[in-house]
N, C-alpha and C positions, 0 to 999 in steps of 0.2 A: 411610658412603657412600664408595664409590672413584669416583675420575672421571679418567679416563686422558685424557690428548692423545695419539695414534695419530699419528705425523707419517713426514714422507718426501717424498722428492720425487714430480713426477705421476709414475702406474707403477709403483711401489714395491709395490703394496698393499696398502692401507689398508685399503681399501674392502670388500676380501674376507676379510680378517683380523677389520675391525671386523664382519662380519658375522657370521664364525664364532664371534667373541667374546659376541656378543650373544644367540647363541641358548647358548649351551652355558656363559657365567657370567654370565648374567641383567644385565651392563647393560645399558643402549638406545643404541643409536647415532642419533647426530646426525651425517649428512655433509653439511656446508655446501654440497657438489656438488649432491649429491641436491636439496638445498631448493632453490639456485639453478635446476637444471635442472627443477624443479615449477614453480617459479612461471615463466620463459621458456614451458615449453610450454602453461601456461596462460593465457601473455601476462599476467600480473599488471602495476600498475604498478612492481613494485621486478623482475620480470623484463625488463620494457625497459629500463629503468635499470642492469640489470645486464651485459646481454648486450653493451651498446656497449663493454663492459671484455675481456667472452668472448674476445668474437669476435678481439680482437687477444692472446690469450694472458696481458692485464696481469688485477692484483687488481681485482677489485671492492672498493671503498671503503670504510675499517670502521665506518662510520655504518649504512650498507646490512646489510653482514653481520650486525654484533653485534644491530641489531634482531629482524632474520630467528632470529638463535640465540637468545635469550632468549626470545622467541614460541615456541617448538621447548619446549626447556626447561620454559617453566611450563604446556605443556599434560600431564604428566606428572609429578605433584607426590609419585606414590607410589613413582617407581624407586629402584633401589638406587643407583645410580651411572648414569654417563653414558660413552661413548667419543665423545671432541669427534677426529671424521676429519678433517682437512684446515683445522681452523682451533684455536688460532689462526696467521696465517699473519706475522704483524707483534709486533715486542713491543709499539704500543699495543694489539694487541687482545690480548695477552697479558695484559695490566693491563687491558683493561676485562672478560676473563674471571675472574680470580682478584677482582674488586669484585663483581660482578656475584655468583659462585659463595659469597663471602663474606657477602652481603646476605641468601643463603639458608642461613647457617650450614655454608659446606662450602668443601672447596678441591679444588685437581688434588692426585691421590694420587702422579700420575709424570707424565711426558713418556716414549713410548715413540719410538726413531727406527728405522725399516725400513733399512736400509742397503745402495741398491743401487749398483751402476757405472751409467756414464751412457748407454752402450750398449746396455746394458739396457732402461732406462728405454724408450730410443729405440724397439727392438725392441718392446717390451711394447706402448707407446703406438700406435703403428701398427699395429700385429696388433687390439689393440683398435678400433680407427678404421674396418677392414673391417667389423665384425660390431653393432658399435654405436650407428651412426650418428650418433655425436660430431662433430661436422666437426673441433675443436682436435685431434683425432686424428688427421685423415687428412693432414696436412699436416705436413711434417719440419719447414719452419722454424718453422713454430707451436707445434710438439712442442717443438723447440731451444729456440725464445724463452719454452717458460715452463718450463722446464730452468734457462736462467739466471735468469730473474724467481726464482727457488726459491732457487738461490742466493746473488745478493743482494740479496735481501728478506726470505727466511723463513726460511734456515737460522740466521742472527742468532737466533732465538727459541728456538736449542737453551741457548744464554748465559743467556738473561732463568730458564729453569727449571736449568739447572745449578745458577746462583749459587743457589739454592733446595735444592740436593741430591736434588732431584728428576731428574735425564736419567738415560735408559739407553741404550742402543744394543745391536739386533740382527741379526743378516744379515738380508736381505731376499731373497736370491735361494736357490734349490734350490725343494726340494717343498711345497707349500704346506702339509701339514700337518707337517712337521717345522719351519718356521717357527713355523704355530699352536703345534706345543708349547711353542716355546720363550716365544712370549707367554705361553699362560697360567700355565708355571712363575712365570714375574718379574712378572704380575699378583696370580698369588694367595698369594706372596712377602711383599709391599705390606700 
């Protein structure tokens, strides 16, 4: 079983990467966004509970997440692997993913990092905010503020899988599929 962490800052992505991953080398993707943003539009209770965190750009709490991603997880008990998008975002939820993945007899195969500038990011995040109806999108200081929340809170998490011999790093900005290759080269490397 391979189970990749897709990481990077908001914009970077992930999202479209892990997507193209999932259809063309059979993992599933898990995007913590995605879940987050099902359960708000459903108004669930861990979507109000979450959203109070959204709205302002900060993490949602990893009581809240790691639940929501292990619910995700065991409903899928046949995949080959897993692409974890966007989380984990903290190294404790770094350690409660590698207990958690261990408890099912499996570990992360890599940490992959998308590696864009920040101007980018900016660019990318707001271009998406028009067509998405994101509202974190459509607002530069909210783009900013979780730009640095990224930085430091969750870039730390590339240390917790280094010390592991686990990190890679690869551009993140040109043509999306020349990206994609370069992922599924170092995936199916692994």
């Amino acid at each position: 079983m391979k189970n990749i962490v897709l990481f990077g800052p908001p914009g970077s992505g992930k999202g479209t990467q892990a997507q193209k991953l999932e259809s063309k080398v059979g993992l599933r993707q898990i995007s913590t966004g995605d879940l987050f943003r099902f359960h708000l539009g459903n108004s669930t209770e861990l979507g109000k509970k979450a959203k109070a965190f959204m709205d302002k750009g900060d993490l949602v709490p990893d009581a809240l997440t790691i639940e929501m991603l292990q619910s995700e997880v065991e409903k899928y008990p046949d995949a080959k692997g897993f692409i974890f998008d966007g989380f984990p975002r903290t190294a404790p939820q770094a350690e409660a993913l590698d207990a958690f993945l261990l408890s099912r007899s499996t570990s992360i195969s890599a940490m992959i990092l998308l590696v864009v500038g920040e101007d980018e990011l900016v660019r990318r995040l707001l271009e998406r905010g028009k067509t998405s109806g994101r509202e974190d999108d459509q607002n530069e200081e909210v783009v900013r503020h979780r730009i640095t929340v990224y930085h430091e809170k969750t870039a730390p998490v590339a240390d917790f899988y280094s010390a592991q011999g686990k990190f890679h790093k690869i551009p993140g900005e040109g043509g999306i599929e020349a990206i994609y290759a370069s992922l599924e080269a170092l995936i199916k490397s692994l």
